[in-house]
N, C-alpha and C positions, 0 to 999 in steps of 0.2 A: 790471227786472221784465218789462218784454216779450221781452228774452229769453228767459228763462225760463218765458213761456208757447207761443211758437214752439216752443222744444226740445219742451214738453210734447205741443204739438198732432203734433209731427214725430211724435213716439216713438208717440203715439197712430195717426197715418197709417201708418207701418211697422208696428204690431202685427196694424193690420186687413190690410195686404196680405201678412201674413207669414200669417197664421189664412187667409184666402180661400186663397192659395199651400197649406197643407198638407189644407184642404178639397179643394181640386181632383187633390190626387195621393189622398187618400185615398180620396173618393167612387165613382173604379170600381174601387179593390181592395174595396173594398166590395160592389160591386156583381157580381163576379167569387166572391168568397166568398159569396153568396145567392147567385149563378146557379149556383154548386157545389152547395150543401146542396138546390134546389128540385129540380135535376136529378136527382139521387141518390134522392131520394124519386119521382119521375115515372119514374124508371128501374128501381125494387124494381118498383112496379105492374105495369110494363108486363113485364118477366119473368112477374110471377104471372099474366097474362092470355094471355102466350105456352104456359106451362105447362098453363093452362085447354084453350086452342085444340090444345093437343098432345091429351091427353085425349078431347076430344071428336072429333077428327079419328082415334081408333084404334078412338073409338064408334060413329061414322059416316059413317067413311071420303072426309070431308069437312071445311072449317073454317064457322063459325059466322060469318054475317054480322051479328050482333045482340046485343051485353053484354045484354040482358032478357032473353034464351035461354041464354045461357051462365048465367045469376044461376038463372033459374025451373030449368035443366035440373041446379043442384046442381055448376054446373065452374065457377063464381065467385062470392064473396060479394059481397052486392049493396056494400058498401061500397068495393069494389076499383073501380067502374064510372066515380067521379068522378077524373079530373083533378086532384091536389093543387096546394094555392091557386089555385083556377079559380073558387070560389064554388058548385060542386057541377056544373060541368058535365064532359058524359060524355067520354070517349076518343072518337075517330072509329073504326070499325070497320069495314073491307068485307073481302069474302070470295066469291074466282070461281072456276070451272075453266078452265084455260086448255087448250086441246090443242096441244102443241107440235107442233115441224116434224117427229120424230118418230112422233106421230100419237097420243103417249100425253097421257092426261090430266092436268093437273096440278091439283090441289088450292093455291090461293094467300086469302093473309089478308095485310094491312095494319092497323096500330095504331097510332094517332099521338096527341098531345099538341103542340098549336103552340104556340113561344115567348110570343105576346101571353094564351094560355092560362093556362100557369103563369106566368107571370113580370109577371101583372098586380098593380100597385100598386109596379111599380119603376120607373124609368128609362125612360118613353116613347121619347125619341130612342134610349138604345140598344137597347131592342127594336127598332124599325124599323130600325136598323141591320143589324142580326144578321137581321133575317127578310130584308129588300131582299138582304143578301149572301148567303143561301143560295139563293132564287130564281134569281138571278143567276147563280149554280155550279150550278143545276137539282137544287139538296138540297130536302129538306123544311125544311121552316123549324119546325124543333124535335124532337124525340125522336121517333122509332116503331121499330117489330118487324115484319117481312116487309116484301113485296114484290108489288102487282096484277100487275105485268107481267115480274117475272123470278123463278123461282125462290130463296130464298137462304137457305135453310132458317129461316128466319124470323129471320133475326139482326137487332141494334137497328142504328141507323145510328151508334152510338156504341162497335160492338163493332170 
């Protein structure tokens, strides 16, 4: 009889390290399949706001440093201004002229969305991960459209 509680307690100890074993391979394809699906919706927005900033840039010959301008001036709904799953906070938006070496003007917008942004209520270590590694490579540490200090026709950093 105590064998047969050994056996039982073993078969018990292998179940649990076999369950934690298939937890730990599943948990960042998991986390790989939501950082897909949050990015794709953070990525629709930020088109529609590039879209906007196009628009407004043929209306005055400039880009918009301010989503409450773009929203009041009718070249975005104001529901487009929040960051999906952020809890309702806004995109970051700036908008300069730069004169290049050329000597012409350039009209520049920036549009971002940082990983601990959307991607809050998942994976703390690998958020910090993913932002630490793109600082580190001197990326944005998460989605945006143009560029403050180079022209690049406003493309996302995912294009």
């Amino acid at each position: 009889m105590n064998g047969n509680r050994i056996n039982t307690v073993l078969a018990l100890i292998a179940a649990a390290l076999l369950a934690i074993s298939v937890a730990s391979v599943l948990a960042p394809m998991g986390f790989e399949k939501e950082l897909a699906r949050r990015e794709q919706d953070v990525k629709r927005r930020l088109l529609k706001i590039r879209a906007a900033q196009a628009r407004y840039l043929k209306d005055y010959n400039n880009y918009c440093g301010s989503l409450d301008s773009l929203v009041a001036g009718g070249y975005l709904p104001d529901s487009l201004k929040a960051i999906p799953y952020s809890g309702g906070k806004p995109f970051e938006l700036s908008a300069r002229v730069k004169v290049l070496k050329s000597g012409h003007a350039a009209p520049l917008m920036e549009c971002g969305a940082r990983y601990e942004d959307y991607l809050g209520g998942m994976d703390s270590n690998t958020i910090c991960n993913l932002t630490e590694e793109a600082n580190e490579q001197g990326r944005y540490p998460g989605l945006k459209i143009g560029n403050l200090n180079t022209p690049n026709n406003n493309a996302g950093n995912w294009e």
